[in-house]
NUFIBA-498879 format. One record per residue (C-alpha): residue in one letter; x, y, z. Coordinates in steps of 0.02 Angstrom, whole numbers. Example, Ala and Ser with C-alpha at 12.3 -4.5 7.8 and 13.67 -1.06 7.14 Angstrom:
BEGIN
DOFI  r      xx      yy      zz
DOFI  A     615    -225     390
DOFI  S     684     -53     357
# end
This chain:
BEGIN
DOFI  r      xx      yy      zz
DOFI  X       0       0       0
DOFI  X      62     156     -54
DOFI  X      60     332       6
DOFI  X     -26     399    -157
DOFI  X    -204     345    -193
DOFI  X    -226     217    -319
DOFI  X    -349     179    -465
DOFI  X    -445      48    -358
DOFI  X    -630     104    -350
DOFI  X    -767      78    -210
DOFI  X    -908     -32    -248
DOFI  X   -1070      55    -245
DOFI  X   -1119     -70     -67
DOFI  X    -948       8      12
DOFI  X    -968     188     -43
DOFI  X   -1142     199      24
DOFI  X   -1076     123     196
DOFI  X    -954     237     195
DOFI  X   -1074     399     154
DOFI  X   -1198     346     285
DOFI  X   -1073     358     402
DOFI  X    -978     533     351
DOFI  X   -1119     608     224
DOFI  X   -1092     612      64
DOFI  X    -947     696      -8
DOFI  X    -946     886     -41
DOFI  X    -821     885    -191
DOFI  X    -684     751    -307
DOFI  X    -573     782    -176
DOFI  X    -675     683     -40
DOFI  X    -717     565    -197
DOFI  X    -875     642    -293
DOFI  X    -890     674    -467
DOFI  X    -786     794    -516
DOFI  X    -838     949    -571
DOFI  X    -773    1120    -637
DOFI  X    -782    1203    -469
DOFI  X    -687    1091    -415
DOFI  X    -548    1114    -539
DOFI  X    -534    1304    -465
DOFI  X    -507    1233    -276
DOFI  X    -473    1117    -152
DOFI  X    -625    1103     -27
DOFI  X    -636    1034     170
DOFI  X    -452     971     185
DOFI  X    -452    1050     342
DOFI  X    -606     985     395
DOFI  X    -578     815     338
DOFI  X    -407     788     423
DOFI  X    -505     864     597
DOFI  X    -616     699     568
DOFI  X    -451     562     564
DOFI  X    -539     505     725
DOFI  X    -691     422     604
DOFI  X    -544     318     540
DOFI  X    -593     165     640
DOFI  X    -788     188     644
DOFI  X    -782     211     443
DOFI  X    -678      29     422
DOFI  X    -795     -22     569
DOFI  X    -938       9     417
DOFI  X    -867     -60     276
DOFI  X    -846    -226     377
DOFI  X    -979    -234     448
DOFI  X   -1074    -201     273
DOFI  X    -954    -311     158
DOFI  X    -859    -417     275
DOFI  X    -688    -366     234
DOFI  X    -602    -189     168
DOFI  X    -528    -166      -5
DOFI  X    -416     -68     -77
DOFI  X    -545      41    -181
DOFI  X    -649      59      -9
DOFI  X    -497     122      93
DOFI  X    -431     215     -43
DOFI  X    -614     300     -24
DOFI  X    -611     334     166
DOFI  X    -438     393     131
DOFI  X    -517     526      14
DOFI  X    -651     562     130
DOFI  X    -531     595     288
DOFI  X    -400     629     210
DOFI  X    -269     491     279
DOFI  X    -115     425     183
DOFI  X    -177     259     120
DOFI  X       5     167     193
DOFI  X     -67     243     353
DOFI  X    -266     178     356
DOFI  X    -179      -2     281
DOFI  X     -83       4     439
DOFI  X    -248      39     557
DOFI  X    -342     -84     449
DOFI  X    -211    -229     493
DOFI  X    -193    -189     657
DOFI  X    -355    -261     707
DOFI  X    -402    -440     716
DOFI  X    -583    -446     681
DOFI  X    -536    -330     510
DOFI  X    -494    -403     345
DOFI  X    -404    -333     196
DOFI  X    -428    -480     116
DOFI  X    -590    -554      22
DOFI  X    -675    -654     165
DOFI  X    -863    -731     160
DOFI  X    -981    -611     255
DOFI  X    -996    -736     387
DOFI  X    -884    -749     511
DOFI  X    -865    -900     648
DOFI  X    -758    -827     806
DOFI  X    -700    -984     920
DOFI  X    -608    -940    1072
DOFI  X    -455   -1044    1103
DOFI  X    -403    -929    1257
DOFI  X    -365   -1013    1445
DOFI  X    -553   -1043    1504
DOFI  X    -606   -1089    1329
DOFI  X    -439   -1216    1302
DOFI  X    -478   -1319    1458
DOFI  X    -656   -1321    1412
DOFI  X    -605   -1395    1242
DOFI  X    -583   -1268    1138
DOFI  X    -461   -1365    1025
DOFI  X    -577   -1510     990
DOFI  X    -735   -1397     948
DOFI  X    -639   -1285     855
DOFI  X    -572   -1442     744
DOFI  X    -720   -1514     717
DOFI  X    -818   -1346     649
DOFI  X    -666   -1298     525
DOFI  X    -680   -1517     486
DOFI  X    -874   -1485     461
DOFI  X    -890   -1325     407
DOFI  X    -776   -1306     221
DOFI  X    -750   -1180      62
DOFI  X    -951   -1213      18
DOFI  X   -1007   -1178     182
DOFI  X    -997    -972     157
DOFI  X    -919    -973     320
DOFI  X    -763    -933     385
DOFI  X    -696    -999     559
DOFI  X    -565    -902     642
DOFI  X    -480    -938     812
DOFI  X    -504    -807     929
DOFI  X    -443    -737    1081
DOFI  X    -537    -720    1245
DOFI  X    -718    -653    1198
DOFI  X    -759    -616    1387
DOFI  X    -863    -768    1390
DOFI  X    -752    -879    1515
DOFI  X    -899    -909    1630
DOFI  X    -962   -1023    1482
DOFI  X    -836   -1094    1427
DOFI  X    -804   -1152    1288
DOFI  X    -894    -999    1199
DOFI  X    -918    -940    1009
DOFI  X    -957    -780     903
DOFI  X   -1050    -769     746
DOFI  X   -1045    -590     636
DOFI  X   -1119    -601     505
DOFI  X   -1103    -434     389
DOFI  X   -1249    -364     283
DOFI  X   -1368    -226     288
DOFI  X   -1429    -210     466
DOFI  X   -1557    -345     541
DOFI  X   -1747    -304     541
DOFI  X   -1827    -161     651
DOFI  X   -1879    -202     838
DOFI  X   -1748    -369     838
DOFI  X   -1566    -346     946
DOFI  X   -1429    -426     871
DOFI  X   -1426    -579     953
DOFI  X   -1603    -608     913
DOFI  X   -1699    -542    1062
DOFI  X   -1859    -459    1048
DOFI  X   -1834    -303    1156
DOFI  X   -1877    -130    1166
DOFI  X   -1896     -19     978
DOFI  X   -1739      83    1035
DOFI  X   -1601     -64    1066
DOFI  X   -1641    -100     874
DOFI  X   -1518    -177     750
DOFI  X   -1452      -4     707
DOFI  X   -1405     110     846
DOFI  X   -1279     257     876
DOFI  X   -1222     362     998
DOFI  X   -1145     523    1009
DOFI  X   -1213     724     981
DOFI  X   -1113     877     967
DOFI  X    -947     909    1055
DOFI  X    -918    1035    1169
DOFI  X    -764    1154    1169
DOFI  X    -659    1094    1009
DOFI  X    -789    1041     892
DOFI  X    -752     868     893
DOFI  X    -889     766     832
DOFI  X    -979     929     778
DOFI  X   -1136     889     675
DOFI  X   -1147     708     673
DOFI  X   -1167     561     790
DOFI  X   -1045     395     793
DOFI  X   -1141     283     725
DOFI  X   -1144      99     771
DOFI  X   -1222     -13     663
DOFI  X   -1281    -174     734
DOFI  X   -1271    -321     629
DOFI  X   -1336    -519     648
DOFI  X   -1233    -586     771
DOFI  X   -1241    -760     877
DOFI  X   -1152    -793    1028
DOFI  X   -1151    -973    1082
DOFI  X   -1083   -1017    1271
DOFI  X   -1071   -1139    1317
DOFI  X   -1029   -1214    1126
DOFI  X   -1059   -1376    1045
DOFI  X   -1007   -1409     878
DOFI  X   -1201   -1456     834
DOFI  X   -1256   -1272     918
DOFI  X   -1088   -1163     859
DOFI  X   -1144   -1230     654
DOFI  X   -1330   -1206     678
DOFI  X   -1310   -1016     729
DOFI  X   -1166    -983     582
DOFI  X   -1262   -1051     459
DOFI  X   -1434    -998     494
DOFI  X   -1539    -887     362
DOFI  X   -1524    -709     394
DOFI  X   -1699    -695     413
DOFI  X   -1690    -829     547
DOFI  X   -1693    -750     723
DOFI  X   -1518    -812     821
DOFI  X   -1514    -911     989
DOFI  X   -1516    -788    1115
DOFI  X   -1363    -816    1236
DOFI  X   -1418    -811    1416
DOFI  X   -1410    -680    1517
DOFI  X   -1234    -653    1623
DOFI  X   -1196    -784    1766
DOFI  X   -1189    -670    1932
DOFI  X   -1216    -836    2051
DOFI  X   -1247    -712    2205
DOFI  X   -1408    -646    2114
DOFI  X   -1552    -678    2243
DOFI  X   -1419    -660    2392
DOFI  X   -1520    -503    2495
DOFI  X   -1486    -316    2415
DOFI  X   -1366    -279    2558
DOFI  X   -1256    -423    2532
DOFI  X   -1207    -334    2367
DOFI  X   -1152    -167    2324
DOFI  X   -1092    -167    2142
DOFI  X   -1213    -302    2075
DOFI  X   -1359    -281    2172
DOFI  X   -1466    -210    2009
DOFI  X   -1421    -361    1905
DOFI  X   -1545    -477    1916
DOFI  X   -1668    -372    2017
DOFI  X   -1696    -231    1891
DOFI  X   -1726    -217    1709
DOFI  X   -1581    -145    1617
DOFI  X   -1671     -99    1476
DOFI  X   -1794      23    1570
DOFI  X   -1729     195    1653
DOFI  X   -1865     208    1761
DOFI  X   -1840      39    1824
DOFI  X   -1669      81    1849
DOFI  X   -1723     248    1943
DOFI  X   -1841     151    2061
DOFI  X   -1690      35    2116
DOFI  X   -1591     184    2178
DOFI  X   -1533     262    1993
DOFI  X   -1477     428    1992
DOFI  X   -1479     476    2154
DOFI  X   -1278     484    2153
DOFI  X   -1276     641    2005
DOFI  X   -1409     736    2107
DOFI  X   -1308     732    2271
DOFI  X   -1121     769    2162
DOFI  X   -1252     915    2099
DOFI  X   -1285     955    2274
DOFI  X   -1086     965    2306
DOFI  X   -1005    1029    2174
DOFI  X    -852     949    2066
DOFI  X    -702     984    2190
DOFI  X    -818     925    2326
DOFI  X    -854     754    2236
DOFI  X    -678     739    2170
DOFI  X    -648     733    2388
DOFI  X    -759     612    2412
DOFI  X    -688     495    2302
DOFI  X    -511     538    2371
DOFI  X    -553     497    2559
DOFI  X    -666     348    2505
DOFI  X    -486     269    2452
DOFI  X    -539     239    2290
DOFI  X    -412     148    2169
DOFI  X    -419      97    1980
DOFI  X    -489     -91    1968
DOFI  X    -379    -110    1815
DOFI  X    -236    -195    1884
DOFI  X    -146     -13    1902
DOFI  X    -223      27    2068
DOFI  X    -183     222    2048
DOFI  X    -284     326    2162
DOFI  X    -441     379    2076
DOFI  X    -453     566    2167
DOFI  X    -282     600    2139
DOFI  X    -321     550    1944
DOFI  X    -487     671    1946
DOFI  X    -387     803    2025
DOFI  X    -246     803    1924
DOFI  X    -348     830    1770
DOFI  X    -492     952    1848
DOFI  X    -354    1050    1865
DOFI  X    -266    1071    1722
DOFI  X    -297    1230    1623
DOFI  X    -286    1173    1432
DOFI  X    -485    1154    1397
DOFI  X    -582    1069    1330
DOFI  X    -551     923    1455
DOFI  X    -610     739    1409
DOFI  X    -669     575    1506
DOFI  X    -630     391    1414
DOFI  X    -717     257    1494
DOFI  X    -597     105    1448
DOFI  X    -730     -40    1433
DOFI  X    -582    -143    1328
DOFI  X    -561    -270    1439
DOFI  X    -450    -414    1347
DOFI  X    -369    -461    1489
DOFI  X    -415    -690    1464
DOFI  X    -528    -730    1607
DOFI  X    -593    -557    1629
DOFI  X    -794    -516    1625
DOFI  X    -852    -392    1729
DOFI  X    -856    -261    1633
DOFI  X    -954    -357    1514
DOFI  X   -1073    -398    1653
DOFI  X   -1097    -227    1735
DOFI  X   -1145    -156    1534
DOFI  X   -1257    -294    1503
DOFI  X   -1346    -300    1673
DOFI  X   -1339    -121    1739
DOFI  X   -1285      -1    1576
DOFI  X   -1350     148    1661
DOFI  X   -1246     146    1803
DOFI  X   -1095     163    1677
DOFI  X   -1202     309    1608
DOFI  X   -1224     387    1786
DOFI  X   -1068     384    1826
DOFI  X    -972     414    1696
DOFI  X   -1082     579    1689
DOFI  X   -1035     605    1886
DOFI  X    -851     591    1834
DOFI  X    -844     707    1677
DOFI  X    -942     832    1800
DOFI  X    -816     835    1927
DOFI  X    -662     849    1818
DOFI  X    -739     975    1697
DOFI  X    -752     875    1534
DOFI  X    -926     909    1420
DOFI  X    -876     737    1317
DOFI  X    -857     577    1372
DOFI  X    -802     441    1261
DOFI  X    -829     228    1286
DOFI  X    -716     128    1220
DOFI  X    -808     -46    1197
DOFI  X    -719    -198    1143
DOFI  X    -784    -265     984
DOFI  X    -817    -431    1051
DOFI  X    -960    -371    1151
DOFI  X   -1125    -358    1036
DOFI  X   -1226    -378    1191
DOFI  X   -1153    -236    1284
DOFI  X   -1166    -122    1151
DOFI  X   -1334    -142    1123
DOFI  X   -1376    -114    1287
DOFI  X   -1260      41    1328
DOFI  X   -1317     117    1151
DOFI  X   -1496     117    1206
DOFI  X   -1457     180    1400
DOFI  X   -1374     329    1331
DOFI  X   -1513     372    1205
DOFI  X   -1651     355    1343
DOFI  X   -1526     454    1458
DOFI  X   -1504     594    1309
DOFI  X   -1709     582    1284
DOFI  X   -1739     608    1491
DOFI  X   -1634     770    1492
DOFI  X   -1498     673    1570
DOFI  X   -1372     682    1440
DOFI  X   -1368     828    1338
DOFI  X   -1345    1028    1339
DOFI  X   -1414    1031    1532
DOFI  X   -1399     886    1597
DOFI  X   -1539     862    1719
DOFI  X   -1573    1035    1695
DOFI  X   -1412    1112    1805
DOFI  X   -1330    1204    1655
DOFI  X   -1198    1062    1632
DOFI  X   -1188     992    1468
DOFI  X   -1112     828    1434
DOFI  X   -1132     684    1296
DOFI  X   -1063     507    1267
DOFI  X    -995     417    1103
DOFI  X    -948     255    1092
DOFI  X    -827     193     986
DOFI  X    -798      -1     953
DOFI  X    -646     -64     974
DOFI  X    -609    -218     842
DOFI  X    -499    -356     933
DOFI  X    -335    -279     998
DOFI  X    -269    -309    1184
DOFI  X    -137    -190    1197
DOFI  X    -287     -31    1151
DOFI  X    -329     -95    1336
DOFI  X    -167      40    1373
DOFI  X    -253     187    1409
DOFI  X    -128     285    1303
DOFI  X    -158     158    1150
DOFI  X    -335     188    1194
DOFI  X    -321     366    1141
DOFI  X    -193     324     963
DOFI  X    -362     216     924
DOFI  X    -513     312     957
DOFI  X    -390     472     859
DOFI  X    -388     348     701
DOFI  X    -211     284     743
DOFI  X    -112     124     776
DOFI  X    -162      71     929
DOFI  X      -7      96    1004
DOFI  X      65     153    1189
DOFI  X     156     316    1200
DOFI  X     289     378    1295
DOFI  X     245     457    1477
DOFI  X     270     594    1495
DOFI  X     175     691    1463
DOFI  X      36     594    1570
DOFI  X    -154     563    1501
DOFI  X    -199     715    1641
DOFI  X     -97     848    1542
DOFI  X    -105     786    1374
DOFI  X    -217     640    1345
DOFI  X    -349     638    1196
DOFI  X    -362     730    1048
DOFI  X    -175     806    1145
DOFI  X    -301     893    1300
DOFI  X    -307     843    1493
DOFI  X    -411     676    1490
DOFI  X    -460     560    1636
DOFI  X    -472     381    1571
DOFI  X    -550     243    1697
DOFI  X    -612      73    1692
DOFI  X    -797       9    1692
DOFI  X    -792     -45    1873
DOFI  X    -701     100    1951
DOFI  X    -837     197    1882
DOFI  X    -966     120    1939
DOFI  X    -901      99    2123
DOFI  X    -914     306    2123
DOFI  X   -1115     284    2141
DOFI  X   -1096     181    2332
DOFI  X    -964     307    2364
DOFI  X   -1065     467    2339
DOFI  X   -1247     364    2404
DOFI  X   -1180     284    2580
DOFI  X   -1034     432    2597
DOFI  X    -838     427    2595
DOFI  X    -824     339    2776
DOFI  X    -972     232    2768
DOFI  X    -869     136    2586
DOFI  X    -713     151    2650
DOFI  X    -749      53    2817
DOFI  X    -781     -85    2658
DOFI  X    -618    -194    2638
DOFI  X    -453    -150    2724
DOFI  X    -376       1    2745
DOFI  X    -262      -7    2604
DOFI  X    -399     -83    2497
DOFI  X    -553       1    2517
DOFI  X    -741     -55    2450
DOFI  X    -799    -185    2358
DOFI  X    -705    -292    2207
DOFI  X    -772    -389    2092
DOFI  X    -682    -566    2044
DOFI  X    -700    -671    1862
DOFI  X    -735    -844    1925
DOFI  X    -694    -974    1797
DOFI  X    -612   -1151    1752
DOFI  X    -627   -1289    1875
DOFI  X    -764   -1232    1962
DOFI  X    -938   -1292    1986
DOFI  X   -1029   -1110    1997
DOFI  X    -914   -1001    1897
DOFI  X    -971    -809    1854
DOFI  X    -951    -646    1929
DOFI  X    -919    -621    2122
DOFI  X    -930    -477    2232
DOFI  X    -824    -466    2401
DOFI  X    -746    -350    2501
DOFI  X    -564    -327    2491
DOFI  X    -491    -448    2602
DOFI  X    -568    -598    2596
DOFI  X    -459    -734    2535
DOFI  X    -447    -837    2407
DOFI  X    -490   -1007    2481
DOFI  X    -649    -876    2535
DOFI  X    -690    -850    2355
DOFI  X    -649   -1024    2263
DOFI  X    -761   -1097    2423
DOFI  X    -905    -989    2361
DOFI  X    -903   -1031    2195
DOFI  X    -875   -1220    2199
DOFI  X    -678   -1252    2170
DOFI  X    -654   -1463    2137
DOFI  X    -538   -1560    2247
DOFI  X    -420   -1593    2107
DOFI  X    -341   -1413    2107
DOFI  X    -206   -1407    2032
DOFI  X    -160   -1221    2002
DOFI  X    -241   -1044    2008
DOFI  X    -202    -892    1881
DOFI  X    -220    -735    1979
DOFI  X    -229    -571    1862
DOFI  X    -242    -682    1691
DOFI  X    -116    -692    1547
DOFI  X     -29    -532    1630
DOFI  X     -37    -621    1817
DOFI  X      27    -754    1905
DOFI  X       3    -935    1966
DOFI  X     -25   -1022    2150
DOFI  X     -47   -1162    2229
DOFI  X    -171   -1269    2297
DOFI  X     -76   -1228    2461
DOFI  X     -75   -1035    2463
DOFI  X    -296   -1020    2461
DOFI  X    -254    -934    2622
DOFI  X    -190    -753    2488
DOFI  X    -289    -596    2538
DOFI  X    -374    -542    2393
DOFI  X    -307    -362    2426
DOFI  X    -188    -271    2307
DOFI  X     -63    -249    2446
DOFI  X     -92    -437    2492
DOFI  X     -72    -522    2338
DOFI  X     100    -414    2311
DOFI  X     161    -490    2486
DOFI  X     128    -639    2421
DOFI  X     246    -637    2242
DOFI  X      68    -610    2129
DOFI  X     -57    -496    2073
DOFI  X    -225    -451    2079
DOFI  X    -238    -388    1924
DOFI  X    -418    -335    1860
DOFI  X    -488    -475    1975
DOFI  X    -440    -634    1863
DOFI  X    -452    -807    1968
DOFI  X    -440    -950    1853
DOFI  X    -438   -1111    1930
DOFI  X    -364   -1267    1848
DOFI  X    -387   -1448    1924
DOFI  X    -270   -1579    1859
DOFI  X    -337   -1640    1699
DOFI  X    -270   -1476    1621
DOFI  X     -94   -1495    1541
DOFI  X      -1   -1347    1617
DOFI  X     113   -1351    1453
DOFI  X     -10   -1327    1333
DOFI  X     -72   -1191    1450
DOFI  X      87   -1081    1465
DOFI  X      99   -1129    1283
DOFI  X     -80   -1034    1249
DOFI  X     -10    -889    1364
DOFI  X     162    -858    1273
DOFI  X      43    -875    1084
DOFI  X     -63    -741    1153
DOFI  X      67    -610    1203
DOFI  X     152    -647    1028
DOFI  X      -8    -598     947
DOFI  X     -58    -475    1012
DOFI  X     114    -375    1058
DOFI  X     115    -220     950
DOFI  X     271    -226     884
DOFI  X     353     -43     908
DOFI  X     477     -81    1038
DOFI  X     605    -236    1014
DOFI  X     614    -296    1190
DOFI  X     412    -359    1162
DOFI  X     400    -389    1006
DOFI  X     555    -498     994
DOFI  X     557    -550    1156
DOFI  X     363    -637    1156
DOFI  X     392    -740     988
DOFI  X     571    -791    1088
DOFI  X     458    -842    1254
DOFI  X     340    -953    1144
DOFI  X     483   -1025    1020
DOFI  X     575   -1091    1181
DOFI  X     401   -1155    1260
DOFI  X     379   -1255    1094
DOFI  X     530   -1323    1133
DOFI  X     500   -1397    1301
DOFI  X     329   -1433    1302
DOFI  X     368   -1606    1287
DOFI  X     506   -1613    1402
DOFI  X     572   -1600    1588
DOFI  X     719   -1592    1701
DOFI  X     903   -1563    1621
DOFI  X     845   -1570    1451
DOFI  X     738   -1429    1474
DOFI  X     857   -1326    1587
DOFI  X     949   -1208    1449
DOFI  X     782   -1155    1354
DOFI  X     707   -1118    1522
DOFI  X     884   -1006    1582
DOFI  X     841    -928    1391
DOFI  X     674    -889    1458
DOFI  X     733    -798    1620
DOFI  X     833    -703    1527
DOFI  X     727    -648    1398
DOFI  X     587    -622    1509
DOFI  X     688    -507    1622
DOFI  X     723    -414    1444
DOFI  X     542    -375    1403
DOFI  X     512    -341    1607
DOFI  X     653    -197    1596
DOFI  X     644    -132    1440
DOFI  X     459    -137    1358
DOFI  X     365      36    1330
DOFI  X     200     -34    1413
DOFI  X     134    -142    1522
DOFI  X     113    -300    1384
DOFI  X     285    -318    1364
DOFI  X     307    -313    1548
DOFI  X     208    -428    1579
DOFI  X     228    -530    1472
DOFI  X     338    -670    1557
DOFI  X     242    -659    1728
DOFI  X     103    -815    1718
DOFI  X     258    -915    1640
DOFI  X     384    -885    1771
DOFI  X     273    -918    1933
DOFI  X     230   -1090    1842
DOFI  X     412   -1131    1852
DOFI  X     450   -1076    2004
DOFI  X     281   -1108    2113
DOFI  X     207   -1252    2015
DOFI  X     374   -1358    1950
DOFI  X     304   -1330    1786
DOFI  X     442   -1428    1689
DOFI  X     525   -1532    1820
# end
C-alpha cells in the first residue's frame, strides 16, 4: 500500500456504507464526481483531516457491510478523511476482527483462550473448521478471549450485511424499539468541535453468541438464514443474584432490575448519586472519592481522586473523560457484566465523573467482542439523552455533557489507556511515551481522565452511603468492594462480589472449586500462578504483592489436574506474541522468543529442558526492563510463577 491513492474504485455497497457514516462527499477531492468548481479549488481538507478520529468507525462500516475492506474502499475513506492510504492499511491490519482480504460475510469466532482451552476449545474448534468447508460461506477463525469464560467453551458469529430487521437486537432478542439492530451514539462536542454535526454511529449487525458451545449449536447459529432470528445467549452468570440487596453493592441491580428500562433503573436507587455530586459541586465530589480510598480496578491501582484532581485541574480546555470498557485481559468479565446487566450505572457515573473533572464529552471505548453490551449501553445513553440526562443541561443544572462510543475491533494492547487514545484518534493502537501523562495531554492532545468500567461504577456507593461509610468496606489499604471473574474448575463459575480482604480459599469456596486443584491464575495472561496450598492469599492489592502475585483486574482461574499446564503456558506465550504491537524490540522480539522456547520444552522435563528455560529468564527479564508498556512487561509473569511455584517442567 502506497502513500498515493490508487486507481482501485469503491463498490457502490462500500461507498454507500461509507457515506452513511460521514455524508456524502462535498467535492472530487473527498471522492464525488468531479466537477469544474472543483478544478478552481481544493474544498474541506481542513475539515476532513479534523475527522481522522472516524478512521476506525468508517472501516468499522465497511466490515460490517461487506465483510472485509478493499483497496478501492480504503482508498475511499482515505479521500473522505483525508489519511495517507500506507497509514489507514496500517490501522486496517492492526485489528483482528478486520480483513483486507476477500473473506465470506460470515464470520465463525471460536475462542481458544485459557477458560475456553480447558473447556475444549481445540476439539470444537477442529471439528467446525472439519465440518464446516469452502461451500459452507463461512469462515472460522480462532479467537482470543471473547469475555465469555464463565461459559466456557464460547463462540461468536458476525455475520455482515445490511442491518437486521426493526424491533430485533442482534442476538435475536425481541426487546424494546430503541435497542434495534441499528443504533448510535454520540451528539455535538463541546469546546473543540469534535464530533460537531454528526453522531458515531454503530451499526448493529446479525450476530450469535453461543456459550457454552457444541459443535451441533456453534454450526446451527453460523449457518442460519439471515432472516432466521439467532439463539439468544443467556443472560450473564452473577451466582450471588437472589443473595439479599445488602449483601451486594456493585451487583445488586443485576438480576433485580430491568436494564433496559430507566425508570426501572431509577426506582432501584438510579440517579440519586448525580443529584447529590449536583448538590456538592465537582471539587467536593472529586474529595469524596479521594477519602473513600478509591483505586483503579484495572490492575494499576492508581488513586482515583488524585487521577480526577490532576486533570480538573489542568488549564488546557476542553477536558475529556474515556471510559476504557476494553477489557482483553483472558478470564476477565465484569465489565461485560456490569454493561449488560446495569448499563445505566456506567451512564451515571461516567456523567458524575466528567462533572467533577470539567469535561462536556465523554467517550466509551467498547471492545468489539461485546455485541450484547453495546446494544444495551447504546440504548441507556439514548433514553438518558431523551430524559434530559445527557445533553446541553444535563438534568437541567446548566452542565452539558454527551457520550460516544466507539468499538474497538480485537486488539489487547488498546486496553493501554494511552493506545486507547492512538485508536479512538484513528491511529495504531499503540502506547506512547509518559510523559507527558493522560492528565496533561491525553486525547485529541487535552487533559483527559481515562478509567475502567468498574471503578466507575463503584463512584455511585461512594457518593450514596458517603466517603467513611465505603471506605470502612475492605481493608484500609484496599477500600470497598471488588469484583472477581470466577472461571475453570469450578462448579458455579461467574461474577463475584467481596470485600477486599477476603481470601482466596474464601472466594474459590463460594463458587465451587473441585478437589483436584491443581493451580490458580491470579490477574490472567498478565498475572501469576499459585498453589493449591497458598488459598489462604488476601485478595487485597497490597496482599497479593506480599505474596509474589497480582491481583490484576480481579482474574481467578482455577485449573484442576486434567489440564496440561504445558499446553497452557503454551496458549499464554501464543497470546502475548499476537497481540504485542510490535514498536519496541524488547516485546516484540522478546514474546515470539518466550513461545519459540516453550515449543521447545513442552514435551520435556528436568536437564533437558534446563537451557531453554535459563533462555526464558533471561529474555523475560528483557521485556520486564525494557518494554514501553505494560504487555511487554508482563509478558513473562504467568510463565515464570509456573516454574517456580508449580514445577512446571521438572
Amino acid at each position: 500500500m502506497d502513500l498515493r491513492f490508487g486507481d482501485s474504485k469503491p463498490t457502490d455497497e462500500e461507498r454507500a456504507a461509507v457515506d452513511a457514516l460521514l455524508g456524502p462527499p462535498e467535492s472530487s477531492w473527498e471522492g464525488a464526481d468531479r466537477s469544474d468548481a472543483d478544478l478552481r479549488w481544493a474544498r474541506g481538507g481542513r475539515e476532513a483531516r479534523d475527522r481522522r478520529d472516524q478512521l476506525l468507525p468508517a472501516l468499522h462500516a465497511l466490515n460490517d457491510r461487506v465483510g472485509w475492506i478493499s483497496e478501492g474502499a480504503l482508498d475511499y475513506v482515505c479521500r473522505r478523511l483525508t489519511v495517507p492510504p500506507a497509514e489507514a492499511y496500517g490501522v486496517a491490519t492492526f485489528y483482528a476482527m478486520f480483513s483486507v482480504r476477500p473473506r465470506p460475510a460470515t464470520v465463525l469466532h471460536v475462542c481458544t483462550d485459557l477458560a475456553c482451552t480447558a473447556a475444549g476449545a481445540s476439539e470444537l474448534c477442529a471439528t467446525v473448521e472439519a465440518r464446516l468447508g469452502p461451500e459452507s460461506g463461512v469462515k472460522v477463525e480462532r479467537s482470543p478471549c471473547l469475555g465469555l469464560c464463565e461459559r466456557a467453551p464460547a463462540t461468536l458469529t458476525i455475520r455482515a450485511g445490511t442491518p437486521a430487521r426493526p424491533g430485533v437486537s442482534p442476538l435475536g432478542e425481541l426487546e424494546d424499539e430503541a435497542v434495534q439492530a441499528e443504533g448510535g451514539s454520540g451528539g455535538a462536542a463541546h469546546g473543540d468541535g469534535k464530533g460537531k454535526g454528526r453522531r458515531g454511529r454503530n451499526t448493529l449487525h446479525a450476530t450469535a453468541v453461543c456459550a457454552p458451545a457444541t459443535p451441533a449449536r456453534a454450526i446451527a447459529a453460523a449457518t442460519a438464514p439471515e432472516s432466521a432470528p439467532t439463539e439468544a445467549a443467556p443472560e450473564t452468570a452473577v451466582p450471588q443474584t437472589g443473595t439479599p440487596a445488602p449483601t451486594l453493592t456493585l451487583l445488586h441491580r443485576i438480576g433485580t432490575a430491568d436494564p433496559t428500562s430507566l425508570d426501572d433503573y431509577r426506582a432501584h436507587g438510579g440517579y440519586t448519586a448525580l443529584r447529590r455530586a449536583f448538590a456538592l459541586g465537582p471539587a467536593a465530589v472529586i474529595r469524596e472519592v479521594t477519602d473513600a480510598g478509591l483505586v483503579g480496578r484495572g490492575g494499576a491501582a492508581f488513586p482515583t481522586g488524585r487521577k480526577w484532581q490532576a486533570t480538573a485541574a489542568q488549564p488546557d480546555h476542553p477536558h475529556y473523560l474515556v471510559c476504557n470498557a476494553d477489557e482483553s485481559e483472558p478470564g476477565t468479565f465484569k465489565d461485560r457484566v456490569l454493561m449488560e446487566g446495569d448499563p445505566y450505572a456506567l451512564v451515571e457515573a461516567m456523567t458524575i465523573a466528567a462533572y467533577a473533572t470539567g469535561a462536556h464529552r465523554g467517550y466509551l471505548y467498547l471492545r468489539g467482542e461485546y455485541p450484547r453490551a453495546l446494544a444495551r449501553v447504546t440504548h441507556a445513553i439514548e433514553q438518558a439523552r431523551t430524559r434530559g440526562l445527557l445533553g446541553d443541561d444535563v438534568l437541567g443544572q446548566g452542565y452539558a455533557f454527551d457520550i460516544e462510543i466507539r468499538r474497538g475491533a480485537g486488539a489487547y494492547i488498546c486496553g493501554e489507556e494511552t493506545a486507547l487514545f492512538n485508536s479512538i484518534e484513528g491511529h495504531r493502537g499503540e502506547p506512547r511515551s509518559k510523559p507527558p501523562f493522560p492528565v496533561e495531554k491525553g486525547l485529541f492532545s487535552k487533559p483527559t481522565v481515562e478509567n475502567n468500567v468498574e471503578t466507575l461504577v463503584n463512584v455511585l456507593p461512594i457518593l450514596t452511603m458517603g466517603a467513611e461509610a465505603y471506605a470502612a468496606i475492605g481493608t484500609p489499604a484496599s477500600t470497598g468492594p471488588k469484583l472477581f471473574c470466577v472461571s475453570g474448575s469450578v462448579a458455579r463459575p461467574g461474577v463475584y462480589e467481596l470485600p477486599f480482604g477476603a481470601t482466596l480459599g474464601e472466594l474459590l469456596a463460594l463458587a465451587g472449586v473441585r478437589d483436584n486443584l491443581r493451580a490458580v491464575l491470579l490477574g490472567g495472561a498478565a498475572g501469576g500462578f499459585v498453589r493449591p496450598d497458598e488459598l489462604d492469599i488476601p485478595l487485597t492489592f497490597e496482599g497479593t504483592r506480599e505474596a509474589g502475585t497480582t491481583l490484576g483486574s480481579g482474574v481467578v482461574m482455577a485449573f484442576d489436574d486434567t489440564v496440561p499446564l504445558p499446553r497452557l503456558l503454551l496458549r499464554i506465550a501464543e497470546f502475548f506474541r499476537d497481540e504485542s504491537c510490535g514498536q519496541c524490540v524488547p516485546c516484540r522480539v522478546g514474546t515470539v522468543r518466550q513461545e519459540e522456547a516453550l515449543h521447545r520444552i513442552a514435551d520435556r522435563t528436568g536437564a533437558a529442558a534446563a537451557d531453554d528455560i535459563a533462555l526464558l529468564r533471561e529474555v523475560g527479564r528483557a521485556m520486564r526492563d525494557a518494554s514501553i508498556c505494560g504487555l511487554g512487561q508482563t509478558a513473562w509473569n504467568a510463565v515464570e510463577s509456573a516454574i517456580d511455584r508449580l514445577g512446571a517442567y521438572e
